[in-house]
C-alpha positions in Angstrom: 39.0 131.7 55.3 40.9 134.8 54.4 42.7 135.0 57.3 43.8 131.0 57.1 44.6 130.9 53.6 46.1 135.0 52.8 47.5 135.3 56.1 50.6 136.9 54.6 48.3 139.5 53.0 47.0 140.5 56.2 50.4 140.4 57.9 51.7 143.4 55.4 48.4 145.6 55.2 48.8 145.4 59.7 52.3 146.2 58.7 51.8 149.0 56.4 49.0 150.4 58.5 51.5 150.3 61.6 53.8 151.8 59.4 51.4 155.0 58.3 50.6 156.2 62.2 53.9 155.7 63.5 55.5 157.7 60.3 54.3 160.8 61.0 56.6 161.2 64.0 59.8 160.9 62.6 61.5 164.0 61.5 63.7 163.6 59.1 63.7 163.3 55.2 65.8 160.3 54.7 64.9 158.5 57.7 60.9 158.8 56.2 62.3 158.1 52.5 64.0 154.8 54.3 61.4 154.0 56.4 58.6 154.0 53.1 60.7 152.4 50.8 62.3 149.0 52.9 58.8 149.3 54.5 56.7 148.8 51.0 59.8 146.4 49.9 59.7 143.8 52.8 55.7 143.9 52.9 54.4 144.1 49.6 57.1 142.5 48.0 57.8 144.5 45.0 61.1 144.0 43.0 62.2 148.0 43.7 60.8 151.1 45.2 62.1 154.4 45.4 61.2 158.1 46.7 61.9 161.4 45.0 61.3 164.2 47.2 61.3 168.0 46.3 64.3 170.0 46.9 62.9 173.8 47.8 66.6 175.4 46.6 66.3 173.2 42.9 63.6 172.8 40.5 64.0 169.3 40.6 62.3 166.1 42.4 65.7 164.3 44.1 65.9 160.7 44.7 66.6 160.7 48.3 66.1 156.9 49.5 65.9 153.7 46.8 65.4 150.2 47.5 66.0 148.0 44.5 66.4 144.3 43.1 69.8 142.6 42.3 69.9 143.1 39.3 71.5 146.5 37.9 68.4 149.8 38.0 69.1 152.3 36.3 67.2 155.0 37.8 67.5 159.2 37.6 69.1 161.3 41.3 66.9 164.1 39.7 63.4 164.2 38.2 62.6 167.5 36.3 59.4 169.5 37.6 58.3 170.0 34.5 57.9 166.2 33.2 54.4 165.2 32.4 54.1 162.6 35.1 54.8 165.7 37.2 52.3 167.5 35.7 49.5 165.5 35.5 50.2 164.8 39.7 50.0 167.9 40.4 46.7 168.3 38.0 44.6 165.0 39.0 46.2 164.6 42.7 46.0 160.4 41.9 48.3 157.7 41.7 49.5 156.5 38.1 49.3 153.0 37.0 51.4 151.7 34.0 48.5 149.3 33.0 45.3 151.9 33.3 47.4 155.0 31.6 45.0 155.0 28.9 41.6 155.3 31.1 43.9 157.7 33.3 45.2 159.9 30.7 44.8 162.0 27.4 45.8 160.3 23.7 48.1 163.6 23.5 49.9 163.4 27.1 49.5 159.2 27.2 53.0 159.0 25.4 55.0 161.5 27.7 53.9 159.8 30.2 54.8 156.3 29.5 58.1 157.5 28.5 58.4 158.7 32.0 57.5 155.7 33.7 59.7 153.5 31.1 62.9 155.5 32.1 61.5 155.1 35.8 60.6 151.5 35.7 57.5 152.2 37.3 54.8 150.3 37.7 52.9 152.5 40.2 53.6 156.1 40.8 52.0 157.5 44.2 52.3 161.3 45.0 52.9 162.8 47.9 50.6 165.5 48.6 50.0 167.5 51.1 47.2 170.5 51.3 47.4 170.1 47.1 51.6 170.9 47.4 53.1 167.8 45.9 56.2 167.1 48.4 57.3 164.1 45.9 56.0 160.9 44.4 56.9 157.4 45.6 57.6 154.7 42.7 56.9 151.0 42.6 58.3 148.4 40.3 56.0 145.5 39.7 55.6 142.9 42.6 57.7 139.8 42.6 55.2 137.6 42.2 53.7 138.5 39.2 50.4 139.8 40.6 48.6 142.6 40.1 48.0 145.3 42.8 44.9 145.2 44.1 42.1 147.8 45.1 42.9 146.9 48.5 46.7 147.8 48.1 46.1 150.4 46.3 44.2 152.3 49.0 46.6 151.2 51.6 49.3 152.7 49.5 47.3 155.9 49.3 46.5 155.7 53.1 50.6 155.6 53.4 51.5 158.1 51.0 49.2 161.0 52.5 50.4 159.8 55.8 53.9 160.1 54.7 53.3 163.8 52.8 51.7 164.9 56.7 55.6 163.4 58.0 57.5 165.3 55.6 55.4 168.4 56.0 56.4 168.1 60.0 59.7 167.0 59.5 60.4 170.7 56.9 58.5 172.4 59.4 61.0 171.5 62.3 64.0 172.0 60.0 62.7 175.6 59.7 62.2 176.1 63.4 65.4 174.6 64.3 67.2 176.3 61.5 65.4 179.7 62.7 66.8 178.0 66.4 70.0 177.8 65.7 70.0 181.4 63.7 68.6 182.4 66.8 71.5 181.6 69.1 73.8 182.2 67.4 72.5 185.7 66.6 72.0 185.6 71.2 75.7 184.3 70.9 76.9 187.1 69.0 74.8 189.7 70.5 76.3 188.6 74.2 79.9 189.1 73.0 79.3 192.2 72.0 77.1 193.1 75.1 80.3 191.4 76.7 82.7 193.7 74.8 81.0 196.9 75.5 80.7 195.7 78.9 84.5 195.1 79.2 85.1 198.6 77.2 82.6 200.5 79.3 84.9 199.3 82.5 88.0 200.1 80.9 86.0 203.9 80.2 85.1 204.0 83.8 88.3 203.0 85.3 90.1 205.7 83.0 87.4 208.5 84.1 88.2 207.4 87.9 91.8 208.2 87.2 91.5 211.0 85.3 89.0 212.6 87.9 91.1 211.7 90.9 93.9 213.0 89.1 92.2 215.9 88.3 91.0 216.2 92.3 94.3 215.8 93.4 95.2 218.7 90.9 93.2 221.2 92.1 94.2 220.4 95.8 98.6 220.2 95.2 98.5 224.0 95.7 96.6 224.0 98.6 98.8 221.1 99.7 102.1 222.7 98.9 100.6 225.7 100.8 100.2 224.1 103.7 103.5 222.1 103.5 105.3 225.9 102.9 104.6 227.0 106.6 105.5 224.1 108.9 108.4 224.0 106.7 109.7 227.4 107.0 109.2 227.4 110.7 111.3 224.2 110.8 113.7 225.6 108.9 114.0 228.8 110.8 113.7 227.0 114.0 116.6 224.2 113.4 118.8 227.2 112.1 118.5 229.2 114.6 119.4 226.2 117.4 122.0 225.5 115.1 123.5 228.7 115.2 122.7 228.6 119.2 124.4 225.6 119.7 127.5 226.4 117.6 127.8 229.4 120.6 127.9 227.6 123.5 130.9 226.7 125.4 131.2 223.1 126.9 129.9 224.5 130.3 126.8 225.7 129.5 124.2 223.6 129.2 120.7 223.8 126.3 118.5 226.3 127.5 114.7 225.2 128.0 113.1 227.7 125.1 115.7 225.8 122.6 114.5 222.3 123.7 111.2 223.5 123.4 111.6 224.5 119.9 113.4 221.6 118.6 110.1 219.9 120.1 107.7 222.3 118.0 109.7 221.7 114.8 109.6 217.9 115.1 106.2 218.4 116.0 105.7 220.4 112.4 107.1 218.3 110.6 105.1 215.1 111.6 102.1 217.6 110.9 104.1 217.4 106.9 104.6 214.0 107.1 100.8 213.2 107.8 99.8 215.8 104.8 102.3 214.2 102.5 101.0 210.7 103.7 97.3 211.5 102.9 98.0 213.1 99.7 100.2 209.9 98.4 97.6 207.6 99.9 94.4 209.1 98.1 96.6 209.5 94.8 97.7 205.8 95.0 96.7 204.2 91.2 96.5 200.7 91.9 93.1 198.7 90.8 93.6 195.8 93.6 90.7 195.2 95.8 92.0 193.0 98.1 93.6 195.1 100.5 92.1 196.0 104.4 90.4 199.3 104.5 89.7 201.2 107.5 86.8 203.6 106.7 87.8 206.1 109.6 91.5 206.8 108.3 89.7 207.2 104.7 87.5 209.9 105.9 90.2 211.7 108.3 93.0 211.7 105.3 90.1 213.1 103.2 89.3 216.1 105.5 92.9 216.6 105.7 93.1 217.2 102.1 90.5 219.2 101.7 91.7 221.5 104.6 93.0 224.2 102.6 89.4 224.5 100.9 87.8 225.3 104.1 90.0 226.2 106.8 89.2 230.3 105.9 85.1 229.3 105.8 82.8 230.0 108.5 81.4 226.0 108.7 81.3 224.0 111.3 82.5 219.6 110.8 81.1 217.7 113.3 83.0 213.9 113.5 81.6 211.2 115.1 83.9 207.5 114.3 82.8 204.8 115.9 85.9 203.1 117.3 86.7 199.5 116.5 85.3 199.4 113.2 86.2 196.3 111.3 88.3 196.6 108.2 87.0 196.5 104.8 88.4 194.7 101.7 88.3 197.2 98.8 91.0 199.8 97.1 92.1 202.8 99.8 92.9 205.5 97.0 89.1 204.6 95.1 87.5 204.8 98.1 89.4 207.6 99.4 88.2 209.6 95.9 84.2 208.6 97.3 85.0 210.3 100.8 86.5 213.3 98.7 83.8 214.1 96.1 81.0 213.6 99.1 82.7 216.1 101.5 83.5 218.5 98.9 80.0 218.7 97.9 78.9 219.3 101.2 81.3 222.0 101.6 79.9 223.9 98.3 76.8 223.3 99.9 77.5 225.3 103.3 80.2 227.5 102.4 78.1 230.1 102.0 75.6 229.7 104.4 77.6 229.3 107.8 76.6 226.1 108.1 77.5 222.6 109.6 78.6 219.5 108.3 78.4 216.4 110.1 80.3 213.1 109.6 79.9 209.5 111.1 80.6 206.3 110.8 79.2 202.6 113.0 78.6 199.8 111.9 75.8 197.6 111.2 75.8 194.3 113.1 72.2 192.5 111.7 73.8 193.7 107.8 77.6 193.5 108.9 78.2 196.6 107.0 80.1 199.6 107.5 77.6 202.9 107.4 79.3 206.4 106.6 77.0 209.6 106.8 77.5 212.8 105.7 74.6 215.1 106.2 75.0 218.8 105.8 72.6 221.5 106.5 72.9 223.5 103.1 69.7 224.2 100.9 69.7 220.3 100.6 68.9 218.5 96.9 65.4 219.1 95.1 63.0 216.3 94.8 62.8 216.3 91.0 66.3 216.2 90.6 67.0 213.3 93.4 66.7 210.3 90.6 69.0 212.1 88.1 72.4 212.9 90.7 73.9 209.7 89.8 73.6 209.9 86.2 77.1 210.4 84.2 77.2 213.8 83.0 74.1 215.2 85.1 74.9 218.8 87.5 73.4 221.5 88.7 76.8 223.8 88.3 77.7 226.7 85.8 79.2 225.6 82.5 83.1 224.9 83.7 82.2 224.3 87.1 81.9 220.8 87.4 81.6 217.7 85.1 78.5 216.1 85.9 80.8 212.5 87.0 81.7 213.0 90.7 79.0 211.1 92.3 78.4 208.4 89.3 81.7 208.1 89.5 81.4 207.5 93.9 77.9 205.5 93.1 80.1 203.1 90.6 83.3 202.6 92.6 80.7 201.8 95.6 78.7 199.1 93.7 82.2 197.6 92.6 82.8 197.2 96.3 79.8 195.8 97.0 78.7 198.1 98.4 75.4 200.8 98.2 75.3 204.7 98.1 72.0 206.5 98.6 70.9 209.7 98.9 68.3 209.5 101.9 65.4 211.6 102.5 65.4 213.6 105.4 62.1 216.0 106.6 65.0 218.4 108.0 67.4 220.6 105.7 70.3 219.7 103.5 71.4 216.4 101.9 72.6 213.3 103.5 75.0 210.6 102.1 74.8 206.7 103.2 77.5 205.3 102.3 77.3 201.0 103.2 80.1 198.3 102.7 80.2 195.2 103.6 82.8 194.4 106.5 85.9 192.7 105.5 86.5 188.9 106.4 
């Protein structure tokens, strides 16, 4: 008989129970305040109802959603934490009703109170609690029909308003962890353009110390250099002089003699011995960053040799050099890798020079990896195990105080990697240290 003749009361209390499981998934404050208010409107048909939720930066209750009759409501955007209403909500954790205030409530807070709901316009005040925090209070105006709200509202209401405390307690909760979130990336955000920055910076120091220590290289070899440009020069000079002079004292019979042909051949001969000294000398000097251009590994190694000559040509080592022929290019800088080839020869010259000792280069390459392979093993005293990790660290040598930086082979080891490329120090049972230099072959 219920159902047939308060079907409409049914209709709202499956409406409002729909309403209380399905609330607890949204997560936002105004979309719950929204959702309770023209929920509890349209079902219960009540002539207003409002929510005033707790703002955690203000010590105030703020009237975040309203739903009201027609005619003008004056209602409060703020509701003061202090207010009795407040009070005894946070005291009694229970609804207030206008019409049992004086079963509910003291004779000395009764009239603070009912002030509070008069400026209100409440008939029913329902808190939202949550673990005994009150998140905010949801008001009622009377219903529209003139009745009174049952036991069997009022429990549904209840049922909604802890339901709707649990929604806003999940929907805070994700503000803070998408708040926290969004600090968080940002905070990633700015820590990877400054990772970015130091990384750009770090290049920029890297690329400086590879100029600085080729320049430096190339420093220490121009009077070597000049040295050896002096004597091919001077027996040029001497040479073309002299057939000058021979020349200027023959008569138009007699013809060149063969020791003055033979000459002129030995000075052009000398000075394409200058020319290939001056060529190496520009070519590993060169200060252009492109890595574009085609590299032959052999001509890297032989101009390297060349000028490191000077160093070695009074020593009592041996170089043994074996190029494989038909290497395929490379794509990478000439002068940077040039700088590689010179720092790993000269170290294997400080290694032997003192010992008599032999030096052996190589290069093939590696079909299955398509890489080109240079190796330069010496037979010095080789490199100690406990040091082996440490040799491509910036700043890390075995040498006297002013006799070496410490940046040779980090520098090789970074120029290599920017190539593509690997350099290892590999073990070997025998004596001395080898080098394995690998790049990948050109397209």
């Amino acid at each position: 008989m219920d159902r047939i003749f308060y079907k409409s009361k049914y209709d709202y209390q499956k409406t409002i129970k729909h309403v209380s499981r399905t609330i607890v998934s949204v997560l936002d404050d105004d979309a719950i305040a929204k959702l309770l208010t023209d929920t509890v409107v349209d079902t219960m048909l009540v002539e207003h109802c409002s929510v005033f939720l707790s703002e955690p930066s203000d010590r105030h209750f703020v009237n975040f959603s309203a739903t009201a009759k027609p005619v003008g409501l004056d209602q409060p955007l703020k509701w003061p934490i202090e207010s009795a209403l407040v009070e005894f909500m946070k005291t009694h954790h229970q609804p207030v009703m206008r019409r049992k205030v004086a079963k509910q409530i003291s004779a000395v807070d009764k009239k603070d109170v009912l002030s509070d709901l008069e400026i209100l316009n409440a008939d029913i005040v329902l808190p939202l609690l949550f673990k005994e925090q009150l998140y905010g209070f949801i008001i009622l105006g009377e219903k529209r029909s003139g009745d009174l709200f049952t036991k069997e509202d009022m429990d549904l209401l209840e049922t909604l308003s802890s339901q709707s405390a649990l929604a806003l307690e999940n929907a805070r909760s994700y503000k803070i962890i998408e708040d926290l979130n969004k600090d968080l990336e940002k905070k990633v955000e700015e820590r990877t353009r400054a990772l970015k920055e130091a990384l750009s910076e770090k290049e920029r120091t890297q690329e400086q110390l590879i100029r600085s220590e080729s320049l430096a290289a190339i420093g220490q070899l121009v009077a070597g250099v000049a040295h050896e440009l002096n004597n091919p020069l001077t027996t040029v000079t001497s040479l073309v002089q002299a057939a000058i002079e021979d020349i200027e004292q023959l008569d138009s019979e007699n013809s060149l003699d063969a020791y003055m042909i033979d000459d002129l051949k030995f000075a052009d001969k000398e000075l394409d011995r200058a020319r290939s000294i001056v060529s190496s000398l520009l070519g590993l000097s060169r200060q252009t960053q492109t890595y574009s251009e085609a590299v032959d590994i052999n001509s890297v190694i032989k101009d390297a040799l060349r000028i490191l000559y000077n160093q070695y040509k009074h020593c009592e080592l041996n170089i043994v050099e074996t190029y494989a022929r038909d290497l395929p290019d490379i794509r990478g800088n000439f002068a940077n890798l040039g700088q590689v080839a010179l720092n790993i020869i000269k170290n294997a010259i400080q290694a032997v020079v003192d010992m008599k000792g032999t030096i052996f280069l190589s290069t093939h390459f590696d079909v299955s990896a398509r890489q080109v392979v240079f190796l330069c093993k010496d037979t010095g005293p080789g490199i100690p195990v406990d040091i082996r990790e440490d040799i491509f660290k910036p700043f890390f040598t075995t040498k006297a105080v002013g006799k070496g930086t410490g940046l040779g082979l980090y520098i090789c080891h970074e120029i290599i990697v920017k190539h593509g490329g690997t350099l290892k120090h590999q073990k070997s049972d025998e004596t001395g240290a080898v080098f394995e230099v690998r790049l990948p072959a050109g397209a």
